[in-house]
Residue, then its C-alpha position, 0 to 999 in steps of 0.5 A: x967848204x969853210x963853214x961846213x970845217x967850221x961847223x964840223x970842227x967846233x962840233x956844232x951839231x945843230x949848224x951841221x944838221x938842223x939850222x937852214x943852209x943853202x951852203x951845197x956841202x952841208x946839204x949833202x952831209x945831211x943828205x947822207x944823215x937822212x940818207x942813213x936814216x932812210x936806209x935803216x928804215x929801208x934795210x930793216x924793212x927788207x929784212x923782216x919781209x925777207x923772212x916771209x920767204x919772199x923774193x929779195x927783189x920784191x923784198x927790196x921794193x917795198x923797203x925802198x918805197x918805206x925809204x923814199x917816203x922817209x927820205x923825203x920828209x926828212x930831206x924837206x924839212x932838215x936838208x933843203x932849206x930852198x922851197x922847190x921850184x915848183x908846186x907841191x904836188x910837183x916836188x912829190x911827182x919829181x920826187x916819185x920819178x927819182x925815186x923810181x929811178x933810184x928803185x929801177x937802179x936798186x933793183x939792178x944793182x942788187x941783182x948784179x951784185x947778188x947773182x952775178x957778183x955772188x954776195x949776200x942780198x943785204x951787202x948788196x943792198x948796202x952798195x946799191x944804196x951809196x950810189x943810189x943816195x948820190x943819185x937821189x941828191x944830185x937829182x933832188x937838187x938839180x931839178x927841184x931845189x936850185x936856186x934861181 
């Protein structure tokens, strides 16, 4: 935490974002840089399909897949400063099955919050992707970029 205050206080935005740290709070602030990035990607993705009169669940997967493949390059090469602990077809595969995880949770949690809940698509795409971006992280950090 001490050199993430550090960081962050002497507004070092190179050290909070791009040098390689294995320091696990700076790994997640950028977790939830690119986490933004990937869900701008995402959200805007939704919402121009969405004007094709699609279904906003249908909609909601392909920007999340936009947003996986966004997260995912962003995440290897500005997040982690481990190399995964397995091959890179491996790191896809995880990355893949969290990230159909995280779909399967988006869907659900967007269909909740829209049907049951009653709010718009996009508000519940925005709380879908806060606890899907934790999800993701401590998924992603557990299995593929541990130390050891």
């Amino acid at each position: 935490m001490k050199e993430f205050m550090n960081l962050a206080f002497s507004f070092d935005i190179k050290g909070l974002l791009v040098v390689p740290s294995s320091n696990v709070i700076i790994q997640a602030f950028r977790s939830v840089f690119v986490g933004a990035l990937a869900f701008i990607a995402d959200a805007s993705l939704l919402w121009v399909i969405s004007l094709t009169g699609l279904h906003y669940l249908i909609c909601a997967t392909f920007g999340f897949l936009l947003g996986v493949v966004v997260n995912y390059l962003l995440s290897v090469k500005f997040v982690f400063k481990e190399k995964a602990s397995i091959r890179l077809s491996g790191e896809i595969a995880i990355y893949v099955i969290v990230g159909v995880i995280g779909l399967g949770m988006t869907i659900a949690l967007m269909w909740f919050f829209t049907e049951i809940a009653g709010l718009f698509f996009m508000i519940s795409r925005g709380i879908a992707a806060v606890l899907v971006l934790a999800w993701n992280f401590i998924s992603r950090k557990v299995i593929l970029y541990r130390k050891g």
